[in-house]
C-alpha positions as a Markdown table, in Angstrom:
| # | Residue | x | y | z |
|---|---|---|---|---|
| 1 | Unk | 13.1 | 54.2 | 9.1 |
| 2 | Unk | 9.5 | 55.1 | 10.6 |
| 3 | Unk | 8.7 | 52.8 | 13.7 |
| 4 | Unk | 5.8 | 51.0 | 11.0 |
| 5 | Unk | 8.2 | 50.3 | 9.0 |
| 6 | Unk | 10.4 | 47.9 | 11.5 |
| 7 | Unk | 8.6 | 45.0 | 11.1 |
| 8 | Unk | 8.1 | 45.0 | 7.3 |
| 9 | Unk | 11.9 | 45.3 | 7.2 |
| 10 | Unk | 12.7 | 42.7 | 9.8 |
| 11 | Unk | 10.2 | 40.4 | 7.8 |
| 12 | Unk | 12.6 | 41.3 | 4.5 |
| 13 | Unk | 15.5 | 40.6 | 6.2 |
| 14 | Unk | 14.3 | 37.2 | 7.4 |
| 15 | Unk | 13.2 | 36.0 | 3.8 |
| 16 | Unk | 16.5 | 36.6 | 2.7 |
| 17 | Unk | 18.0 | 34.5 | 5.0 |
| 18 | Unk | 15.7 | 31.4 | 4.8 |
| 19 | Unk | 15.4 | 31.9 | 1.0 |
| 20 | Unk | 18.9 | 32.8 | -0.1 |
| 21 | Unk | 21.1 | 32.3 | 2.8 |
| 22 | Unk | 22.2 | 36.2 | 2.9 |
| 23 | Unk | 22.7 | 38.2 | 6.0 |
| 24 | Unk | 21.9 | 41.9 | 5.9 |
| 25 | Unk | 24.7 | 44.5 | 6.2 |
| 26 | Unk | 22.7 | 47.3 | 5.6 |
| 27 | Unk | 19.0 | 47.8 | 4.4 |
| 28 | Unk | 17.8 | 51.3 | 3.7 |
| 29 | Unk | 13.5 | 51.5 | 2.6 |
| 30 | Unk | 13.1 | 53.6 | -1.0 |
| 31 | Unk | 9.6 | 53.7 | -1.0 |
| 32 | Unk | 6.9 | 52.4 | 1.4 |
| 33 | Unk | 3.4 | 50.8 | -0.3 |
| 34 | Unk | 2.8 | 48.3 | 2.0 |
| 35 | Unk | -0.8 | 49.3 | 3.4 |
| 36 | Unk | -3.1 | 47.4 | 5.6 |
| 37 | Unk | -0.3 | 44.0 | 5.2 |
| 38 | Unk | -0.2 | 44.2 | 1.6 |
| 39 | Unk | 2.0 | 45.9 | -0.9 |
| 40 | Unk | 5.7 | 46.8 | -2.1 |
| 41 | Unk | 8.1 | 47.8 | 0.0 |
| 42 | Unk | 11.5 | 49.3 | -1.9 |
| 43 | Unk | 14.9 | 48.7 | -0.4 |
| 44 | Unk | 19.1 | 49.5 | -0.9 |
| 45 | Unk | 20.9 | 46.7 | 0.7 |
| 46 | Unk | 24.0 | 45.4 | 1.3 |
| 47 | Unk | 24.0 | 41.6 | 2.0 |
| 48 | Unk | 26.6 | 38.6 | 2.8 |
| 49 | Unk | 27.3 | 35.6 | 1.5 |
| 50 | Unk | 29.9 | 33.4 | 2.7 |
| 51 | Unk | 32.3 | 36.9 | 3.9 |
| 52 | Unk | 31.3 | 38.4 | 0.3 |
| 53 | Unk | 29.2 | 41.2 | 0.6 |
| 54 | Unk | 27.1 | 42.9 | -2.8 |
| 55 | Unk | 24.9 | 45.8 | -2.9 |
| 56 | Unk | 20.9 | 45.6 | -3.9 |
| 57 | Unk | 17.9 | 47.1 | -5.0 |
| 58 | Unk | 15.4 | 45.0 | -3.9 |
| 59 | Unk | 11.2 | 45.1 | -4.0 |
| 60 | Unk | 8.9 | 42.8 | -1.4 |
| 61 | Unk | 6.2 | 42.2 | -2.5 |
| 62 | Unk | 3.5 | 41.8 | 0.7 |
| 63 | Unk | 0.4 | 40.0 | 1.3 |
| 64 | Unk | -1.5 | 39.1 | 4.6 |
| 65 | Unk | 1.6 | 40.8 | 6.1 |
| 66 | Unk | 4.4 | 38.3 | 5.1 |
| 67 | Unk | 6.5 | 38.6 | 1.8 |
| 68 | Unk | 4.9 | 36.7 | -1.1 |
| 69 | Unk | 7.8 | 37.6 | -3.9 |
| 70 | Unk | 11.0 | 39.4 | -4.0 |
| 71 | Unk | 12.8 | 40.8 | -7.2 |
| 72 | Unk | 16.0 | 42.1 | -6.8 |
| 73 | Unk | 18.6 | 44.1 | -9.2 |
| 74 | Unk | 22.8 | 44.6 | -8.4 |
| 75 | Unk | 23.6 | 48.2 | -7.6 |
């Protein structure tokens, strides 16, 4: 992960937990578009719920530097 992209995925990671209540395992970036605060950024994660873990492919959407939308698919 480039050092720019740290606080995108710290941000993702943190949405997940207030919104869904999932803890990150693992959280690899796919693709980068976030420019300037705004974009998509493209992830593989593995997250927890309750001991159960499931892997993700998962797309932040960014605006004004904080995620706006999340979509998510099972890997």
């Amino acid at each position: 992960m480039a050092d720019h992209e740290a606080p995108l995925v710290e941000a993702a990671k943190r949405y997940l937990k207030e919104h869904y209540g999932e803890d990150t395992v693992s959280m690899t970036v796919t693709v980068n578009d976030v420019k300037g605060g705004s974009g998509v950024l493209s992830v593989d994660c593995t997250v927890s719920i309750g001991g159960a873990t499931s892997d993700w492919s998962k797309q932040f959407t960014f605006r004004g530097g904080k995620v706006a939308t999340m979509s998510a698919r099972m890997r």
